[in-house]
C-alpha positions in Angstrom: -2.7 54.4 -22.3 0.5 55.0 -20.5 1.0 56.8 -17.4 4.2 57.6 -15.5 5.9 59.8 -12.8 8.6 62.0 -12.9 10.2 64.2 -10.2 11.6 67.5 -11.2 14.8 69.4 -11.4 16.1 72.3 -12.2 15.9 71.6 -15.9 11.9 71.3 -15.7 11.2 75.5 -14.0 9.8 76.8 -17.2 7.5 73.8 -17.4 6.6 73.8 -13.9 5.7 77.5 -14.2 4.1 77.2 -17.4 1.6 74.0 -16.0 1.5 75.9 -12.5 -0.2 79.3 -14.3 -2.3 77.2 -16.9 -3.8 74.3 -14.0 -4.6 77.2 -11.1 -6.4 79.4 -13.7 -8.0 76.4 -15.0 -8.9 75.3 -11.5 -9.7 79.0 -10.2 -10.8 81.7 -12.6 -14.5 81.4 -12.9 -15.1 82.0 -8.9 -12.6 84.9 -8.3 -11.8 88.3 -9.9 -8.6 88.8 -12.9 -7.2 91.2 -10.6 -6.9 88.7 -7.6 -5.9 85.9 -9.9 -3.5 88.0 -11.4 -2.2 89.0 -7.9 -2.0 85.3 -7.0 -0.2 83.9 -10.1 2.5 86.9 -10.5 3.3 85.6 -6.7 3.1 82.1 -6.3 4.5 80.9 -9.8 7.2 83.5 -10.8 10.0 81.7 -11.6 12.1 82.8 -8.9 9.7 81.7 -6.4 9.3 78.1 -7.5 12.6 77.2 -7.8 13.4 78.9 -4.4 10.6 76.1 -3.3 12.3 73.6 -5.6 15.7 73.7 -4.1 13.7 73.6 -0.4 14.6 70.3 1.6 12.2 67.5 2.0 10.1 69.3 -1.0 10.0 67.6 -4.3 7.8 68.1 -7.5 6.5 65.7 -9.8 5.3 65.8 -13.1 2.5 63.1 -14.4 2.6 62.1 -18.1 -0.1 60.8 -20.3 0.8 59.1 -23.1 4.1 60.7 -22.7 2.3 64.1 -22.6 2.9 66.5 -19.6 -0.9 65.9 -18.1 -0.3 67.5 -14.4 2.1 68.0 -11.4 2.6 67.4 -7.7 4.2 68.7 -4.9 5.2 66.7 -1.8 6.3 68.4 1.8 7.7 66.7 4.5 9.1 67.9 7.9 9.9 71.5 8.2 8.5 72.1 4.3 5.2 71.9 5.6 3.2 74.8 4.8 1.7 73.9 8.8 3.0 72.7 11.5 1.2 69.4 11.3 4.2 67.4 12.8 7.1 65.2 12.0 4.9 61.6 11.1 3.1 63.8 8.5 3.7 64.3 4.7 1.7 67.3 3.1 0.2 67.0 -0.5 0.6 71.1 -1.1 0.2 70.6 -4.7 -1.9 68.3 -7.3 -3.3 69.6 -10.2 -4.5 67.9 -14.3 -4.9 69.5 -17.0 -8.1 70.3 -17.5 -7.7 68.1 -21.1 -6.6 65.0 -18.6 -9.1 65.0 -16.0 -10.9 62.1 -15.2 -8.2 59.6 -16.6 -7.1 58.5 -13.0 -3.9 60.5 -12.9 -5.1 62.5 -9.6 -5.1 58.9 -8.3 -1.6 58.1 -10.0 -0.3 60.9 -8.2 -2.1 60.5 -4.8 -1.1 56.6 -4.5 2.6 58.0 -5.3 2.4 60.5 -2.2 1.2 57.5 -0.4 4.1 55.8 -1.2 6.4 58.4 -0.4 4.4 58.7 3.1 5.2 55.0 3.8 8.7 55.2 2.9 9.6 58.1 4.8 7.3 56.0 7.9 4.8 58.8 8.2 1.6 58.2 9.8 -0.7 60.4 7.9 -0.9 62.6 4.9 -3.0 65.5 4.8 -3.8 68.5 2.2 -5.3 72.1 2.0 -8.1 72.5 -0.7 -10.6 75.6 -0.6 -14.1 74.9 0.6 -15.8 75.8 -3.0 -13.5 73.3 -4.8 -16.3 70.5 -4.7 -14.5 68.6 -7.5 -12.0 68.2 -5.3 -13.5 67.8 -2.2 -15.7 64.5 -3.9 -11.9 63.0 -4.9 -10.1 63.8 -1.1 -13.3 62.6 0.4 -13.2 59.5 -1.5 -9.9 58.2 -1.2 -10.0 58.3 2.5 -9.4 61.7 3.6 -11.1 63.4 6.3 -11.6 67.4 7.1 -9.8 68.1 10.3 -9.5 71.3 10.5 -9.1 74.9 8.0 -6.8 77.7 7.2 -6.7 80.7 5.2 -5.4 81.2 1.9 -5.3 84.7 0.5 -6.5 85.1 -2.8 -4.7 88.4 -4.0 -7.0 90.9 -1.0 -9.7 88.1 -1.0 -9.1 85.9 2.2 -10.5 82.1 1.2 -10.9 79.4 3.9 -8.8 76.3 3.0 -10.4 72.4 4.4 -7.4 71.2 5.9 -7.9 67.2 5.0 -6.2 64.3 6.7 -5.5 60.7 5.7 -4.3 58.3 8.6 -2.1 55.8 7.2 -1.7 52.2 8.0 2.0 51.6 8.5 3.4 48.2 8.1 6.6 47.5 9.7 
């Protein structure tokens, strides 16, 4: 079993898109209507859209391989490419989804220990993430690798307004 990083470029849109569509569906189709998940993807993951957020500074996707197999993605905001203004020692994890085919093979982990990496390099204090209230999965894997709720925000669903857990890590910085 092999497992490795990647961060992506320009050359990697149509496979960003095409893992972007398939993991949020995976991820969100059973709890909310086709016409608001329809809304939602023809949004967020048109092509257009996601390489306007690739080309954004201090925002930077990465792809996760299994077995040199494209298992998942990530996407890492710092500074002004927050989604919030949660403040300059802060690195947001906007992004982090597995193939439904890959879960439970510790890539979430791969990826999260990568954004803590990132976090220390860059010297930031804390790292901190959205994830909707219902998402218990995901909640259980935040909760257990040190995060914390601190707060919510909205997240609009095509009409359906969802309430976000906005989750903190505090990071010990080693200088």
């Amino acid at each position: 079993m092999t497992m490795n990083i990647k961060t992506c470029n320009q050359d990697d849109l149509q496979a960003l898109q095409e893992i972007s569509v398939e993991t949020f569906t995976e991820t969100f189709q059973e709890q909310n209507t086709p016409e608001n998940m329809q809304a939602y993807l023809e949004n967020a993951y048109t092509l257009d859209k996601l390489q306007q957020e690739m080309v954004q500074k201090n925002a930077t996707f990465f792809f996760v391989y299994y077995n040199d197999q494209l298992a998942g993605y990530m996407k890492v905001n710092t500074d002004k490419a927050q989604s919030e203004e949660v403040g300059e020692d802060a690195l947001e994890i906007e992004r982090i989804y597995i193939r439904s085919g890959f879960q439970r093979k510790g890539l979430g982990k791969y990826l999260m220990d990568k954004a803590i990496e990132i976090a220390k390099d860059k010297k930031k204090e804390k790292i901190w993430l959205g994830v909707w209230e219902y998402n218990e999965q995901a909640l259980l894997f935040y909760e257990k690798n040190g995060f914390v709720r601190t707060g919510s925000h909205s997240f609009f669903m095509g009409d359906d307004e969802q309430t976000d857990y906005i989750m903190t890590k505090t990071l010990k910085i080693h200088s």
